[in-house]
N, C-alpha and C positions, 0 to 999 in steps of 0.2 A: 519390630525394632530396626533402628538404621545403623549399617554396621560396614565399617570402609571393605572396602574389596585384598582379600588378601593379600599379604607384602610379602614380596620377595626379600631373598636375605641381605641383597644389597640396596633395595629401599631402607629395610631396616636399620642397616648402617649410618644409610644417610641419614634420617632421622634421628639417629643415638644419638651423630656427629652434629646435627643441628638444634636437640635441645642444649649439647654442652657449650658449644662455641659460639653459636649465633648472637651477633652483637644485640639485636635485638628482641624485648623480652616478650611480645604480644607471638615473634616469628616459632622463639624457643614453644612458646605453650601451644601452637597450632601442632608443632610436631608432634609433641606429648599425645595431645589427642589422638592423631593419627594412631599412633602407638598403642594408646589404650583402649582404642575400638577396635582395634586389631586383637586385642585380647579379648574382647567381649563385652569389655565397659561400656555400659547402657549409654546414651547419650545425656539421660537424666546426671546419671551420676558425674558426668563430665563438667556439664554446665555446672552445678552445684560446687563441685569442686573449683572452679575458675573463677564463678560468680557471673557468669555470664548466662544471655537467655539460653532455651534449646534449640530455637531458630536458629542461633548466632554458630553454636557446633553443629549444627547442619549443614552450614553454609561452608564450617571449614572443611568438613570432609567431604562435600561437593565436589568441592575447587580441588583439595589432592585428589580426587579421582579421575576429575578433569585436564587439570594440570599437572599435576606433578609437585616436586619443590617451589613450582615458579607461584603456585596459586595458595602459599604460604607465606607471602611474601609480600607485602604492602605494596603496590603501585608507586610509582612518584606523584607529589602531586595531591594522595590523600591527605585525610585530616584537615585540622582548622589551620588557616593561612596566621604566619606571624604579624602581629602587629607591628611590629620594628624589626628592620635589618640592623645590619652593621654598621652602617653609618647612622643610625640612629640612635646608636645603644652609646656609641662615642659621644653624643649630643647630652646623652642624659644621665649618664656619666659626669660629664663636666658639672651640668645641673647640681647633681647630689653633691659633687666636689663642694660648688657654694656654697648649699645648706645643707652641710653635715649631720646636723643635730634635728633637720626637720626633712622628713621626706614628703609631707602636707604642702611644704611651701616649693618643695623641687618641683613637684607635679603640677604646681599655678606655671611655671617656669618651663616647664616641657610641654604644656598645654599648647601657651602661647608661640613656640618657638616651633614644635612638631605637627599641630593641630592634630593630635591624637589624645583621646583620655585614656589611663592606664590606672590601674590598681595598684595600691600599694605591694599586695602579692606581689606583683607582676615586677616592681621597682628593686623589691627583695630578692626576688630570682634573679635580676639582670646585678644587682650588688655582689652577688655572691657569684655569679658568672666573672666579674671582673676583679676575683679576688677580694675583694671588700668586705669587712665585718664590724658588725655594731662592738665595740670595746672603750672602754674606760679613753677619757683622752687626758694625754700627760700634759703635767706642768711643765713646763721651758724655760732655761733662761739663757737661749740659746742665743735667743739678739741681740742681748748685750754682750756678750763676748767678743774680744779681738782675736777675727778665723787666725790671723796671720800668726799669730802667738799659741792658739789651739794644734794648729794644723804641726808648727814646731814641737810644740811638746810632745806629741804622737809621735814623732819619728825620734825623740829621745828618749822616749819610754819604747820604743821598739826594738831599741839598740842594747837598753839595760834587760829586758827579757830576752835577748838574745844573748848575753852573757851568763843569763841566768839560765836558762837551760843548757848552756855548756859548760857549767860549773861552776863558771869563775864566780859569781857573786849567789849571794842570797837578796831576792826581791819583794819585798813586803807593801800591801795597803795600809792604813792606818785611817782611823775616822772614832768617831764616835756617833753614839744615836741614843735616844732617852725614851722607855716603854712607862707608860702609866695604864690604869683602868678605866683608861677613855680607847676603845680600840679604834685599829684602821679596819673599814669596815670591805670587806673580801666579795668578790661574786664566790656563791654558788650551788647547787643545786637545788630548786625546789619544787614540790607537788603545787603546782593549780589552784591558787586559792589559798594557800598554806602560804606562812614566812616567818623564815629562821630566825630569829632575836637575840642577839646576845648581850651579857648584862655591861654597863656603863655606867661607870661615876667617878668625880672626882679622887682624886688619890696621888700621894708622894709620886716623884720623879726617879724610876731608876735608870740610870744612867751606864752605856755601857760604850770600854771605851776598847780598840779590839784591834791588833797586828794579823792578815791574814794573809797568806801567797799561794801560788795559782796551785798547789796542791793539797789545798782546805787545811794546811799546817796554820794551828789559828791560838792566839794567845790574848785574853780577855782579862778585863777589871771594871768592879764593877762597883760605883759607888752610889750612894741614897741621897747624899746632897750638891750642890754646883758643881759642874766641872771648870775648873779657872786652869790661868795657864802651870801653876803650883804641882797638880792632880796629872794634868799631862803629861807635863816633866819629871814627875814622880813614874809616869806608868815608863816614859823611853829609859828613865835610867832603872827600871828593874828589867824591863826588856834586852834590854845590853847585855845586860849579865846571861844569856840565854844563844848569845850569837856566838858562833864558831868561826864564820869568817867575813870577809866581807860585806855589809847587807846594807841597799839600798831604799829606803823608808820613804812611799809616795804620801803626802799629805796634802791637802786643799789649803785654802785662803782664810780661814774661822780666825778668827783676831785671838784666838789661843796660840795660835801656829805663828801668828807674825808680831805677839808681843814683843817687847826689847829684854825681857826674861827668857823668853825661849830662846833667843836669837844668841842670847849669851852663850847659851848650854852646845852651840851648834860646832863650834869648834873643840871641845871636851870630848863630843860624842863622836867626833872624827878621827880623832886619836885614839877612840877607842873600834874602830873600823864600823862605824856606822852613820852612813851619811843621807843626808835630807835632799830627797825630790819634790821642789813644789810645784804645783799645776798651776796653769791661766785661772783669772778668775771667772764664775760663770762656768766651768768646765764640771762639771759634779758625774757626768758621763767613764771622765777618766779613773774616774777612782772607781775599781771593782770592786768595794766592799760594801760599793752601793747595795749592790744586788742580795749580799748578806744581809742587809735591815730588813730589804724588803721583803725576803723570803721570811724572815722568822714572825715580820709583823701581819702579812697575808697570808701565810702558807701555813707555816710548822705551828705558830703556838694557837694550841687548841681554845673553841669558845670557850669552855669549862675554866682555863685559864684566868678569864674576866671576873670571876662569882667572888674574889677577893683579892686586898695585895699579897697575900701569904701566896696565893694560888698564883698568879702571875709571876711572883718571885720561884718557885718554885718550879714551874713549868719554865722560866727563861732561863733558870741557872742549868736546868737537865741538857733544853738544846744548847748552851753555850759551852758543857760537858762533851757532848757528843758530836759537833763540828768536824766534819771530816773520818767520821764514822759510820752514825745514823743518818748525819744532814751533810749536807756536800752541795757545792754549786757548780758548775760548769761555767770555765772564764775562758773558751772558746768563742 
């Protein structure tokens, strides 16, 4: 049997020191070896445990007996040379930039531009080297917006949250959103071959319509047919009745918010210290209680939810109960 020559206590050290720290992991298990032939660990059993030949631990503990640390240690130089440098990886990069959605057609495009063929593997590792990952892509209606009126409203909603965490006001989202038995359908997790299903169909509109501020302090109503500008104005003026001081109420552009009924109510609800912030149009980003819809309709309500409207009703009233309890959003 072949068995490294014995180690002093400060080999040994080094070796302890170079299976924990050593950056790299082929250097860490050469150590190991070393260590474990030192103990008597057949070579059989070394390879077997690493998954490598017997030749291959032979050759490692050669080189420590030969070398030292130094002949545990990869050369420069070894291994398979890269296919692409740095300035290549910028090239094709840009590539994937253009076709998004098809990495078949980046690599017709880096073919001709790099004269290299590369694997899609290969495409996915350089994606994920640059930060880049395969995920849902959003809707926009970022182009039609006027910046110059976005960009203002941001710095006047930065001034109203900064009175609002210094007391002086109360700052609320305001929106609506409407849940049926048609779901939004969510990534995620499955076995290989398997796929999750959840049930879908037709079904009444419930409608929710919901006051929230950046402390998941959340106040909801929730009705089963149309929401008109009536139903609105009905939920601000029970809402009212619930403010202590001050409070600033952001809402979007919904032809509920800009009817000449609402617009009536606006000066009543001033008087009563509650007054309306409206957003640019296009801007649906400003409003935080975006993020609310979207958690409860991808996240929080469970498939089992879908199997009826009792069950959706049931499951949507529990997370609209527990908002800033159980469910909470971060508007950081």
């Amino acid at each position: 049997m072949k068995f490294v020559k014995i180690l002093t206590q400060e080999e040994i050290v080094s070796l302890q020191w170079m299976v924990r720290a050593h950056p790299l992991a082929w250097s860490k298990i050469r150590a190991a070896s070393v260590l474990m032939s030192n103990q008597n660990a057949p070579v059989k059993k070394i390879a077997s445990l690493y998954g490598v030949s017997r030749q291959t631990v032979s050759i490692w503990l050669e080189n420590w007996d030969s070398y030292g640390i130094c002949g545990l240690v990869d050369k420069s130089g070894r291994g398979r040379k890269k296919k692409v440098n740095s300035e290549d990886e910028e090239v094709i990069i840009e590539a994937i930039k253009k076709t998004p959605r098809s990495l078949k057609k980046a690599l017709l495009d880096i073919e001709k531009e790099l004269n290299i063929k590369l694997s899609i593997k290969t495409l996915k590792r350089i994606c994920r080297k640059a930060g880049l990952s395969w995920k849902r892509v959003r809707k926009s209606l970022r182009g039609k917006r006027d910046d110059e009126q976005f960009y203002a409203a941001l710095e006047e909603i930065k001034v109203l949250l900064n009175q609002s965490d210094r007391g002086d006001i109360d700052f609320d989202y305001f929106d609506e959103s409407g849940f049926t038995l048609e779901p939004c359908v969510p990534y995620a997790w499955q076995a290989v071959g398997e796929q999750i299903e959840i049930p879908s169909s037709k079904s009444k509109r419930l409608n929710v319509l919901g006051f929230i501020d950046r402390k998941n302090n959340f106040e909801s109503y929730v009705f089963e047919g149309s929401v008109t500008t009536d139903v609105v104005i009905a939920c601000f003026n029970e809402f009212i009745k619930k403010i202590t001081k001050k409070t600033v109420v952001l809402i979007d552009n919904a032809s509920m918010h800009t009817s000449h009924n609402f617009k009536e109510n606006i000066k009543k609800w001033e008087s009563q210290n509650l007054f309306i912030q409206n957003i640019p149009a296009y801007s649906p980003e400003l409003n935080k209680i975006e993020i609310l819809w979207k958690k409860i309709k991808y996240e929080w309500l469970e498939f089992s939810a879908y199997e009826s409207f009792s069950s959706l009703k049931e499951a949507l009233y529990d997370i609209l109960a527990n908002i800033g309890k159980e469910y909470s959003i971060n508007f950081t």
